[in-house]
N, CA and C atoms as a LAMMPS dump frame, in Angstrom:
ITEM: TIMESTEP
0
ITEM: NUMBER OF ATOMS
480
ITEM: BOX BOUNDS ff ff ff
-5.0000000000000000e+02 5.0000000000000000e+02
-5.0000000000000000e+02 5.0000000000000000e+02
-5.0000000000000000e+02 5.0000000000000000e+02
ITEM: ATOMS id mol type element x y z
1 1 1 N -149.869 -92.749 343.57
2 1 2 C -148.67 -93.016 342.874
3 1 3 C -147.695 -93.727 343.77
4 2 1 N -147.149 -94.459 343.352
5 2 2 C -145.819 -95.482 344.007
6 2 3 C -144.957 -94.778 344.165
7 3 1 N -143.822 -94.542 344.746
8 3 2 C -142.728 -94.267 345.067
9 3 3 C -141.504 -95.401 344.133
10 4 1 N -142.09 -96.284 343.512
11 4 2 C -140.602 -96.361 343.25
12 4 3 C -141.773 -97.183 341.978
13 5 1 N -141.114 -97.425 340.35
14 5 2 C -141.692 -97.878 339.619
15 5 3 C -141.323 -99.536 339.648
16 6 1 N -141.476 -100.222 338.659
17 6 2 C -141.784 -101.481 338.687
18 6 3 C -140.581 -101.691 338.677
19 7 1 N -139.816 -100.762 338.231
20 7 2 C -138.316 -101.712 338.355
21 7 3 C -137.432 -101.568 339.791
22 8 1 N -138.032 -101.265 340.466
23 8 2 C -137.638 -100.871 342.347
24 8 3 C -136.616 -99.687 342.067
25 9 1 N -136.871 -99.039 341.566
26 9 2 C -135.462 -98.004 341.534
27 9 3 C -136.368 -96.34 341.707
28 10 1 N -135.934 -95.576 342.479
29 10 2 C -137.099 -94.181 342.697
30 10 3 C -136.487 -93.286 341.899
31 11 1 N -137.095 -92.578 340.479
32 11 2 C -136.314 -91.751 340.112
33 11 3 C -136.264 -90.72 340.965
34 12 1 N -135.357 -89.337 340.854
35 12 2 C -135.164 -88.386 341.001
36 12 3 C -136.607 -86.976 341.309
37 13 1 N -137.246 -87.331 340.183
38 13 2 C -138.436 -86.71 340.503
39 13 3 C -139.469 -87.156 341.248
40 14 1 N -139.322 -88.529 341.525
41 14 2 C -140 -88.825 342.028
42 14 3 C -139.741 -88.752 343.738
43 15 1 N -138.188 -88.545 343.905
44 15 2 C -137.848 -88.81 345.357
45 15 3 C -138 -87.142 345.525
46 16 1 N -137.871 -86.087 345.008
47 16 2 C -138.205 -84.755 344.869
48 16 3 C -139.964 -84.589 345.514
49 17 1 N -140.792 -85.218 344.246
50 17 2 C -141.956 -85.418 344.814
51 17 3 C -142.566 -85.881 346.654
52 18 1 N -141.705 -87.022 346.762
53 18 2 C -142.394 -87.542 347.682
54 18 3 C -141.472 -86.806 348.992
55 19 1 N -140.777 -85.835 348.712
56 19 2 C -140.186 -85.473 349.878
57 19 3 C -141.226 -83.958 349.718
58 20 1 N -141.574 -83.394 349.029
59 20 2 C -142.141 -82.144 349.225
60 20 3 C -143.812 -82.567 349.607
61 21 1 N -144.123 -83.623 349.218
62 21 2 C -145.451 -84.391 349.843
63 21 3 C -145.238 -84.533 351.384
64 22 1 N -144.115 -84.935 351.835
65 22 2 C -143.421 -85.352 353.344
66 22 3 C -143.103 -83.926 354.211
67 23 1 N -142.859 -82.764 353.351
68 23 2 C -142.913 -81.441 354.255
69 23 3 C -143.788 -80.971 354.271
70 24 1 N -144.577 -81.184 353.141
71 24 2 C -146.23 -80.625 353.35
72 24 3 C -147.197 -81.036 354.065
73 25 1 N -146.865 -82.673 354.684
74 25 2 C -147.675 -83.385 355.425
75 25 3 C -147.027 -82.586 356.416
76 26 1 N -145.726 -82.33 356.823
77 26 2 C -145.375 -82.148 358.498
78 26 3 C -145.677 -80.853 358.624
79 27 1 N -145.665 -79.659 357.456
80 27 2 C -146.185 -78.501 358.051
81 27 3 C -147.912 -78.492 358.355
82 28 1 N -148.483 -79.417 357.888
83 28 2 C -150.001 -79.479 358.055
84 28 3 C -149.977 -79.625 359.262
85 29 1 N -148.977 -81.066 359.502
86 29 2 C -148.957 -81.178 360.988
87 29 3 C -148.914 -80.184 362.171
88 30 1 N -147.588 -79.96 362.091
89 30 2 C -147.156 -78.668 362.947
90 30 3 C -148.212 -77.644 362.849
91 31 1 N -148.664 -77.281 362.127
92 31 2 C -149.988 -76.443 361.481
93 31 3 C -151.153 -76.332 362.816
94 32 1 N -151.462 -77.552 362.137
95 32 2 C -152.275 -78.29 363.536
96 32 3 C -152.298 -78.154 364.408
97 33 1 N -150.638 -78.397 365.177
98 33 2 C -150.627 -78.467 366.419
99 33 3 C -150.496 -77.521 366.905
100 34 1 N -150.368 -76.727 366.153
101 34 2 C -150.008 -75.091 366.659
102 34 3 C -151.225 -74.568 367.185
103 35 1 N -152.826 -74.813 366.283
104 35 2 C -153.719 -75.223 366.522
105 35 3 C -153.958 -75.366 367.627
106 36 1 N -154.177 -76.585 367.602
107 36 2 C -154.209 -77.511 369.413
108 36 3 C -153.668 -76.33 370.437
109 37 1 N -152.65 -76.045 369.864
110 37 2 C -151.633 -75.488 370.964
111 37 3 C -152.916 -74.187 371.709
112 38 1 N -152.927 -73.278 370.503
113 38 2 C -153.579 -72.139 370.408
114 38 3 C -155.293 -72.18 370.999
115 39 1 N -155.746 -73.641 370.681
116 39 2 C -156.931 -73.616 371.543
117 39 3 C -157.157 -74.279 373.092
118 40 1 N -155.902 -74.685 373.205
119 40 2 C -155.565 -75.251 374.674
120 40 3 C -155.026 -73.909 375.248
121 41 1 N -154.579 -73.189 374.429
122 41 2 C -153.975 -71.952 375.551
123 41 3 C -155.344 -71.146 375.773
124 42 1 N -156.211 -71 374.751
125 42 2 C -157.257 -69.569 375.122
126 42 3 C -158.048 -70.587 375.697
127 43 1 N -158.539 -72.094 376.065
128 43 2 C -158.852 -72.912 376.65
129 43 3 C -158.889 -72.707 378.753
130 44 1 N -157.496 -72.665 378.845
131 44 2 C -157.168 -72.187 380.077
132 44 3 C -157.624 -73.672 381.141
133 45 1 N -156.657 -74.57 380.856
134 45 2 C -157.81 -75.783 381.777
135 45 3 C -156.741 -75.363 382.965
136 46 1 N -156.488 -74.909 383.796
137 46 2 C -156.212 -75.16 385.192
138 46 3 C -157.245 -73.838 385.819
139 47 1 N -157.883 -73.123 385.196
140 47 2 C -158.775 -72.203 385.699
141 47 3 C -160.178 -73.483 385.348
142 48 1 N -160.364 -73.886 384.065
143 48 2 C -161.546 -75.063 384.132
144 48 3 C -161.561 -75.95 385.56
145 49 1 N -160.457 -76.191 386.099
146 49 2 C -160.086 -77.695 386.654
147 49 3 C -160.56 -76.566 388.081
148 50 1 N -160.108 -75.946 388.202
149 50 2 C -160.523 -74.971 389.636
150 50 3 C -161.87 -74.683 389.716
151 51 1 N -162.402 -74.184 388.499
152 51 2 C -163.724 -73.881 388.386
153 51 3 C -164.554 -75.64 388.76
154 52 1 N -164.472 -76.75 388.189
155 52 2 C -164.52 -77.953 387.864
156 52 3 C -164.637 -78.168 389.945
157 53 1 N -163.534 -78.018 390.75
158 53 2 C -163.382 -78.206 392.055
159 53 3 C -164.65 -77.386 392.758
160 54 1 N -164.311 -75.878 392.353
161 54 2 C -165.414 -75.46 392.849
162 54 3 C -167.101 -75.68 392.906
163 55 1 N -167.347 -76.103 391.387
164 55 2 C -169.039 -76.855 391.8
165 55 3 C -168.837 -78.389 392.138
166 56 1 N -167.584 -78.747 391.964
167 56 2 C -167.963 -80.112 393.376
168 56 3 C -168.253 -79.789 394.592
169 57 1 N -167.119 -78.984 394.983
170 57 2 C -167.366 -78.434 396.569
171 57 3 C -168.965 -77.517 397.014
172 58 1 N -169.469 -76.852 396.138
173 58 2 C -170.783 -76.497 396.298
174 58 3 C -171.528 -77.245 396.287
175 59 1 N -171.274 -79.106 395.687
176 59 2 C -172.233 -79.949 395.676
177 59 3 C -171.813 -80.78 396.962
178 60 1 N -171.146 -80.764 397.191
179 60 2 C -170.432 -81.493 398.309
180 60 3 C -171.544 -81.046 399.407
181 61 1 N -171.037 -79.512 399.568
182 61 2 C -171.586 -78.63 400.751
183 61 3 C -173.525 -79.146 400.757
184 62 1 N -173.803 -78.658 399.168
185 62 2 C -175.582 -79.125 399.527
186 62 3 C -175.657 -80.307 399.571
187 63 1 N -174.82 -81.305 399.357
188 63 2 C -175.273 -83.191 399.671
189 63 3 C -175.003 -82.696 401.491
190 64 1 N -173.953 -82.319 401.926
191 64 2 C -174.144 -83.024 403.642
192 64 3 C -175.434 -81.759 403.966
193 65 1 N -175.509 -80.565 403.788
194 65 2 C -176.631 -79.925 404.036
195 65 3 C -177.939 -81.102 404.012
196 66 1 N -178.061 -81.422 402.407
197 66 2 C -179.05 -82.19 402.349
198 66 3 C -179.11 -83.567 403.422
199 67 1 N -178.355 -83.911 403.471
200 67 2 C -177.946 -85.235 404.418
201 67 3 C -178.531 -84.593 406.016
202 68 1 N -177.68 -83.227 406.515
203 68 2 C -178.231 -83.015 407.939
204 68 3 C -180.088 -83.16 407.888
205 69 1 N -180.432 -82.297 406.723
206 69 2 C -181.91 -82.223 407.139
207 69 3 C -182.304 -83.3 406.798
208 70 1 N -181.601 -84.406 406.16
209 70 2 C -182.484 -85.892 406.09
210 70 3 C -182.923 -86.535 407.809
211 71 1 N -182.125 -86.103 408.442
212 71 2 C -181.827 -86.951 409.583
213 71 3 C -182.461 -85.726 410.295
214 72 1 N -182.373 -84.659 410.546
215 72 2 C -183.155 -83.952 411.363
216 72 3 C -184.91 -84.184 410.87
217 73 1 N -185.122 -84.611 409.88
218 73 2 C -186.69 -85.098 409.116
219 73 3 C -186.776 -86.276 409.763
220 74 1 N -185.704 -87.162 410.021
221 74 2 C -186.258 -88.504 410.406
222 74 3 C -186.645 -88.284 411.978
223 75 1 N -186.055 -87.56 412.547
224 75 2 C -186.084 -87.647 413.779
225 75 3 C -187.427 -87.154 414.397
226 76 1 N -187.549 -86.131 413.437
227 76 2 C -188.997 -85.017 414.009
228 76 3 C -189.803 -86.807 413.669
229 77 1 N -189.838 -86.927 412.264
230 77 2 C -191.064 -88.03 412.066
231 77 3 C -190.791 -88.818 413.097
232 78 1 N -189.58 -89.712 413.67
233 78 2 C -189.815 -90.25 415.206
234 78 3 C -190.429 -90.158 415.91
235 79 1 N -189.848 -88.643 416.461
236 79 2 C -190.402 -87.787 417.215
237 79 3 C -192.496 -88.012 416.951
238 80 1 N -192.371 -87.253 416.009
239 80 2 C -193.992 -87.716 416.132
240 80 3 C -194.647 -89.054 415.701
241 81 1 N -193.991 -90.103 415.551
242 81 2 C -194.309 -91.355 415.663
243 81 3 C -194.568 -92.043 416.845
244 82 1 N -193.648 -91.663 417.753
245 82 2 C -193.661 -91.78 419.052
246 82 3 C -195.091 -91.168 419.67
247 83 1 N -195.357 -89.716 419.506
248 83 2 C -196.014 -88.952 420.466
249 83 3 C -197.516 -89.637 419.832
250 84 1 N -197.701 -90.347 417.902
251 84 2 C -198.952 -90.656 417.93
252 84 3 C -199.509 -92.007 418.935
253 85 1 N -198.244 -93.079 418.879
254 85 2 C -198.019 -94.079 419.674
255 85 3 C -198.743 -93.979 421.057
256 86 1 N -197.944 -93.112 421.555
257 86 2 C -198.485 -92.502 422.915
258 86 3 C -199.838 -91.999 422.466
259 87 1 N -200.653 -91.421 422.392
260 87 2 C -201.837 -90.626 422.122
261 87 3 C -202.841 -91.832 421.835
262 88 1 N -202.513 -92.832 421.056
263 88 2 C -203.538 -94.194 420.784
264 88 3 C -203.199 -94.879 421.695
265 89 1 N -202.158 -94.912 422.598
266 89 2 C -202.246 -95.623 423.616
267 89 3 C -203.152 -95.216 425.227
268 90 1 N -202.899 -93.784 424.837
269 90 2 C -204.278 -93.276 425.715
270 90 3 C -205.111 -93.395 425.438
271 91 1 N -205.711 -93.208 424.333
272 91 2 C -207.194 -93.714 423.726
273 91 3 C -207.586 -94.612 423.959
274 92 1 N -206.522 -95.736 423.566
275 92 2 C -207.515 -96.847 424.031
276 92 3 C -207.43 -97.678 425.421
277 93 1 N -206.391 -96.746 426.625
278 93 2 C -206.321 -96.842 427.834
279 93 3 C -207.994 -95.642 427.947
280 94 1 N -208.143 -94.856 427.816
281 94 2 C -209.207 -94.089 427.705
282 94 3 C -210.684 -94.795 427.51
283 95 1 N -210.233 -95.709 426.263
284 95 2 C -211.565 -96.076 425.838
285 95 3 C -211.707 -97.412 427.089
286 96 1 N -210.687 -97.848 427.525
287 96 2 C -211.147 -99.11 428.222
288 96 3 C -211.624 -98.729 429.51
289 97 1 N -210.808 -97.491 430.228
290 97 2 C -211.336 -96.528 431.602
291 97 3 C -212.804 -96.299 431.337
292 98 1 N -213.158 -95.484 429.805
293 98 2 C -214.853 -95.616 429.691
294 98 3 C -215.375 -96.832 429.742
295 99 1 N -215.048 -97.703 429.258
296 99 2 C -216.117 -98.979 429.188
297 99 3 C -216.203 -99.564 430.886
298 100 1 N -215.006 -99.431 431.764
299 100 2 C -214.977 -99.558 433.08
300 100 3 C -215.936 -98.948 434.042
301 101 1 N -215.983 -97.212 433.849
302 101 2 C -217.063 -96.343 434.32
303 101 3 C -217.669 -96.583 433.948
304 102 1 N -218.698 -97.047 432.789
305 102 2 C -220.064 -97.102 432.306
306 102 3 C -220.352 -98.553 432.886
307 103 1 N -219.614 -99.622 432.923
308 103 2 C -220.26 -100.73 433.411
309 103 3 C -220.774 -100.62 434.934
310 104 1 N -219.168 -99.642 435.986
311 104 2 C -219.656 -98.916 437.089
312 104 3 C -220.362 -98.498 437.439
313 105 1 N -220.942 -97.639 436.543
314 105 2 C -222.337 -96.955 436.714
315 105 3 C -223.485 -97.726 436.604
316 106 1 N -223.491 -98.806 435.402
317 106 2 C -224.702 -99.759 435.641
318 106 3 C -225.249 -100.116 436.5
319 107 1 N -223.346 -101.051 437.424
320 107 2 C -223.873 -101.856 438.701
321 107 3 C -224.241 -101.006 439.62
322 108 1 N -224.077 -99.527 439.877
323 108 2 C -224.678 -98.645 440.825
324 108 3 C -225.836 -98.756 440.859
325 109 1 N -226.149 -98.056 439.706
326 109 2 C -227.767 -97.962 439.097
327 109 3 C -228.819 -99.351 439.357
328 110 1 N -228.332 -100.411 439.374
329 110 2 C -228.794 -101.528 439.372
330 110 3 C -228.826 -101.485 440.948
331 111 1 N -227.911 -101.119 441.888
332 111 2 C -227.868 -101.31 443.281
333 111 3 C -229.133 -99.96 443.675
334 112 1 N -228.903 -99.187 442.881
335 112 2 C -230.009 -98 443.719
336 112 3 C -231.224 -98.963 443.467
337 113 1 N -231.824 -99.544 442.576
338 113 2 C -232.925 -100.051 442.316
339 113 3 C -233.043 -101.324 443.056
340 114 1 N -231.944 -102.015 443.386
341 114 2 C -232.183 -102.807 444.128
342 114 3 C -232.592 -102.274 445.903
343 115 1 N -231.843 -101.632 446.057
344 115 2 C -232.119 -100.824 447.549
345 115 3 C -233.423 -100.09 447.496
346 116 1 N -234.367 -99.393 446.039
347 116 2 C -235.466 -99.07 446.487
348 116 3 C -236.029 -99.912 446.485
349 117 1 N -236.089 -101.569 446.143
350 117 2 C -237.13 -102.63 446.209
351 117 3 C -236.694 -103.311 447.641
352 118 1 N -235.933 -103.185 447.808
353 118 2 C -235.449 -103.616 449.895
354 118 3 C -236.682 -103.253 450.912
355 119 1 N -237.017 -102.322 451.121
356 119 2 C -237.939 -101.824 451.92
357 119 3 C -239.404 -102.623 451.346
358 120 1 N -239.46 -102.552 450.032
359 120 2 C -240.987 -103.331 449.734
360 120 3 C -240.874 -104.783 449.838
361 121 1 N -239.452 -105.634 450.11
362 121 2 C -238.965 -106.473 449.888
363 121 3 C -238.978 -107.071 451.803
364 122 1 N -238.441 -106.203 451.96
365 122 2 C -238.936 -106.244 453.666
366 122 3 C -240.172 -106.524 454.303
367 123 1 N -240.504 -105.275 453.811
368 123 2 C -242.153 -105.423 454.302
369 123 3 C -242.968 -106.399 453.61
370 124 1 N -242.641 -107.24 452.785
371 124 2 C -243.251 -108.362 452.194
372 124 3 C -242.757 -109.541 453.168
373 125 1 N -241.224 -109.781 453.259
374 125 2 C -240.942 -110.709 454.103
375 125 3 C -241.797 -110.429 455.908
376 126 1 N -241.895 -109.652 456.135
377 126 2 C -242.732 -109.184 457.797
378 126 3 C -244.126 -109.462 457.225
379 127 1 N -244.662 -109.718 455.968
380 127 2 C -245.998 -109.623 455.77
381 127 3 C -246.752 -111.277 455.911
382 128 1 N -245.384 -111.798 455.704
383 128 2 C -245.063 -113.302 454.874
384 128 3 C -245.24 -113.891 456.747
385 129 1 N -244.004 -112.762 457.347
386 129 2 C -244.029 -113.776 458.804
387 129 3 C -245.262 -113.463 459.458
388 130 1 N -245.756 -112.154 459.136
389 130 2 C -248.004 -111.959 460.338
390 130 3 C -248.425 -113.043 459.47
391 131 1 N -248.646 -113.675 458.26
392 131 2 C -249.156 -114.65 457.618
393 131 3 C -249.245 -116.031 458.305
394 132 1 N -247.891 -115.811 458.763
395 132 2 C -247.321 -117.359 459.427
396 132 3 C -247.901 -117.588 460.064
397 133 1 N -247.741 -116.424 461.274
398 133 2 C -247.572 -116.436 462.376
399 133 3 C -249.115 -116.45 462.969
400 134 1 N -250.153 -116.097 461.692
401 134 2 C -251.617 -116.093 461.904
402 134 3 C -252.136 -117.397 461.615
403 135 1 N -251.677 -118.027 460.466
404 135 2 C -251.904 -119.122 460.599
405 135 3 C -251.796 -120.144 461.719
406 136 1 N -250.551 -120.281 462.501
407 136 2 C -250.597 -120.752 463.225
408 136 3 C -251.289 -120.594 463.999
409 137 1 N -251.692 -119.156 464.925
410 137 2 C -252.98 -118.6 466.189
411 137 3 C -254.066 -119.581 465.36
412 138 1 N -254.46 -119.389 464.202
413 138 2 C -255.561 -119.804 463.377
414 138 3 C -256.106 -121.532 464.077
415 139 1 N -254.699 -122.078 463.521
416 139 2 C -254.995 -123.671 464.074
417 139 3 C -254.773 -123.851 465.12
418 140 1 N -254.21 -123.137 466.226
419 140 2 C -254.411 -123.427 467.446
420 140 3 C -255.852 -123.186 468.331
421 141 1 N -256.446 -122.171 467.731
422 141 2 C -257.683 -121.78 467.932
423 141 3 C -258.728 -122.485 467.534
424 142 1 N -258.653 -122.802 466.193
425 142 2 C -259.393 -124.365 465.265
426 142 3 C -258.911 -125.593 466.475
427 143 1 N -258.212 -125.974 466.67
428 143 2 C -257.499 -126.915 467.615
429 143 3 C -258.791 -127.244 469.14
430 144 1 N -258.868 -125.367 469.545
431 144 2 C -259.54 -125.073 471.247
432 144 3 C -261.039 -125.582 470.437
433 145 1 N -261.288 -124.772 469.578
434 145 2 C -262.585 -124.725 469.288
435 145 3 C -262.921 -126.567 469.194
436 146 1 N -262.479 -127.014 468.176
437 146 2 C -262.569 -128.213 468.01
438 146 3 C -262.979 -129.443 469.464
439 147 1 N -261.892 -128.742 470.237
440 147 2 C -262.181 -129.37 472.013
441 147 3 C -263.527 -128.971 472.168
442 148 1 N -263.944 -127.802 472.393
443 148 2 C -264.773 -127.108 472.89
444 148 3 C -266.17 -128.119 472.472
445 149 1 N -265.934 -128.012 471.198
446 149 2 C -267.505 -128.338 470.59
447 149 3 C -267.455 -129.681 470.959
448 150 1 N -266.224 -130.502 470.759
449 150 2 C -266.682 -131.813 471.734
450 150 3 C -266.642 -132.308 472.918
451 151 1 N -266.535 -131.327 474.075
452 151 2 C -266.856 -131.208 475.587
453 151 3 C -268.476 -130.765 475.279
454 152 1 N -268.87 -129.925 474.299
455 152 2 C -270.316 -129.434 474.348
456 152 3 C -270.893 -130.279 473.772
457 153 1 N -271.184 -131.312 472.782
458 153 2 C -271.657 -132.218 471.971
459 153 3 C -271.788 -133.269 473.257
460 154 1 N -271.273 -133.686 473.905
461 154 2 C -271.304 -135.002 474.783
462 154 3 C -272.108 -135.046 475.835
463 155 1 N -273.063 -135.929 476.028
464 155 2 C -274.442 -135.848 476.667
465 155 3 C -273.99 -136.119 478.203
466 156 1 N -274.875 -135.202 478.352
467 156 2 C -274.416 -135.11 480.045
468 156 3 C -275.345 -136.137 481.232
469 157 1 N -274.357 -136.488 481.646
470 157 2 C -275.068 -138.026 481.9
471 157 3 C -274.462 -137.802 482.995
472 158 1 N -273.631 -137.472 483.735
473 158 2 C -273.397 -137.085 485.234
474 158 3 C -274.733 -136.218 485.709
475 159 1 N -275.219 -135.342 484.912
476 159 2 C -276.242 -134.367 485.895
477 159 3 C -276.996 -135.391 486.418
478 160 1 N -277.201 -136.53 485.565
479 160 2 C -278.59 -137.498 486.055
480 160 3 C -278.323 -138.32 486.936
């Protein structure tokens, strides 16, 4: 309904009307807010807002908690990053010390065997020099003989 009819003029009942429409809207209002009022009071937000502080601060507390043992975790894993570092670096200082001793040991092994063939190696070279050294008596003797038989072959022609 309009407030004022076609001819712009508000009757009486009608300005009656729209004013008891206008207190009934504001007591709804007030109504309301009384409302509001009444559930903001059994509400209690400055005990919320404290409560609200307090599980920040409990989260606060387990984030740097959590934070120390992040960093005490990194360190141990350092820590044993380091010590595997070291440990493969002995290994394979280890493994190269073995491959050093075992080649060591070869050339030993190779020297004992050479030192037991020395003595047969010797006595071959002394066998090599009576060889020589016979040969030569040999042709010096082939040499006498050779004289010999031709001082004896040659006709003796002085006796006569």
């Amino acid at each position: 309904m309009s407030r004022s009819d076609s001819s712009g003029v508000e009757s009486p009942s009608d300005r009656l009307s729209s004013r008891t429409s206008t207190y009934t809207r504001r007591e709804n209002r007030l109504a309301s807010l009384s409302k509001i009022d009444d559930d903001s009071a059994s509400k209690d937000y400055k005990k919320l807002y404290e409560d609200a502080l307090a599980e920040n601060e409990k989260l606060k507390s387990r984030l740097n908690d959590s934070k120390q043992e992040l960093t005490k975790i990194r360190s141990q894993l350092d820590r044993v990053t380091q010590r595997q570092d070291r440990i493969s670096e002995r290994s394979t200082v280890f493994e190269s010390e073995k491959r050093e001793k075992e080649a060591l040991e070869k050339k030993v092994s190779d020297m004992e065997e050479e030192l037991k063939t020395l003595p047969a190696l010797a006595r071959l070279q002394a066998l090599r020099r009576g060889n020589a050294h016979l040969l030569v008596e040999n042709k010096a003797m082939l040499r006498t003989l050779a004289c010999l038989t031709q001082t004896a072959s040659l006709p003796e022609t002085e006796d006569l």
